[in-house]
C-alpha positions as CSV (number, residue, x, y, z in Angstrom):
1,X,-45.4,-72.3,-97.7
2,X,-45.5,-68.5,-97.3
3,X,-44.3,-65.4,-98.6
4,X,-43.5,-61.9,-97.5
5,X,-42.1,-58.7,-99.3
6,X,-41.4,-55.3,-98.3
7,X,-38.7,-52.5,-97.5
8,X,-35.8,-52.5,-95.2
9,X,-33.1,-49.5,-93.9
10,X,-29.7,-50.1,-92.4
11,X,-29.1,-47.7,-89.7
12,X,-25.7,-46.6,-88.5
13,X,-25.6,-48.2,-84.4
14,X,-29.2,-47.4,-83.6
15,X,-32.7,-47.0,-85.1
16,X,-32.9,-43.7,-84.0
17,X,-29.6,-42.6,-86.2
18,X,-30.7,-41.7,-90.5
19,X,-31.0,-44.5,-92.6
20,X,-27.8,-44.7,-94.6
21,X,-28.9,-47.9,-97.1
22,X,-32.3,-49.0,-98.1
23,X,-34.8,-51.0,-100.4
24,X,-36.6,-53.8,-100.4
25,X,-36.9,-57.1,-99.6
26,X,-39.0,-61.0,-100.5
27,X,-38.9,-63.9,-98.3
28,X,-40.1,-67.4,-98.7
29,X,-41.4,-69.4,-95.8
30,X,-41.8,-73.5,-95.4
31,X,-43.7,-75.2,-92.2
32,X,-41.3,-78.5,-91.8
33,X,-42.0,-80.1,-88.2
34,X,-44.0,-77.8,-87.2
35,X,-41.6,-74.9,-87.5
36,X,-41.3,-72.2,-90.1
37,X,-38.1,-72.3,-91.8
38,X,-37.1,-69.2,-94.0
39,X,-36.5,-71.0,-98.0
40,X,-34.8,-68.1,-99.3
41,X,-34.8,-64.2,-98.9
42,X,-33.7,-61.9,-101.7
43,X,-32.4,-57.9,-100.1
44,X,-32.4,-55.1,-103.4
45,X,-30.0,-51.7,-102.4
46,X,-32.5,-48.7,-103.9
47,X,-31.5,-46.3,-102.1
48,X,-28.3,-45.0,-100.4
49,X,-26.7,-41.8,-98.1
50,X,-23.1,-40.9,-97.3
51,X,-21.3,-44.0,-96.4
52,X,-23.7,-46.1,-97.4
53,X,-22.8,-45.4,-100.6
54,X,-19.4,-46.7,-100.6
55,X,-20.3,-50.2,-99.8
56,X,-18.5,-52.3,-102.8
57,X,-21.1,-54.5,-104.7
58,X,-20.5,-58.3,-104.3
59,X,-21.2,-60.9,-106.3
């Protein structure tokens, strides 16, 4: 098993554009046949610009 955690940032059609949404993020890993399956990820909105402030929250 293995875990990661760190931040993330949506971008409006490329990388190069400003970040619109960000935060962070946790991961957790499992090895099953050889192959590292993702368990479960968790994404936390922090931060926010223009429209990525308008997104609606979802439950």
């Amino acid at each position: 098993m293995a875990y990661e955690e760190g931040r993330w940032s949506g971008h409006p059609g490329t990388v190069a554009a400003p970040a619109i949404i960000g935060g962070r993020y946790s991961a957790q890993w499992v090895k099953r046949g050889g192959q590292w399956l993702i368990r479960s990820e968790v994404f936390v909105a922090l931060t926010c610009a223009d429209a990525g402030c308008k997104y609606p929250a979802a439950p």
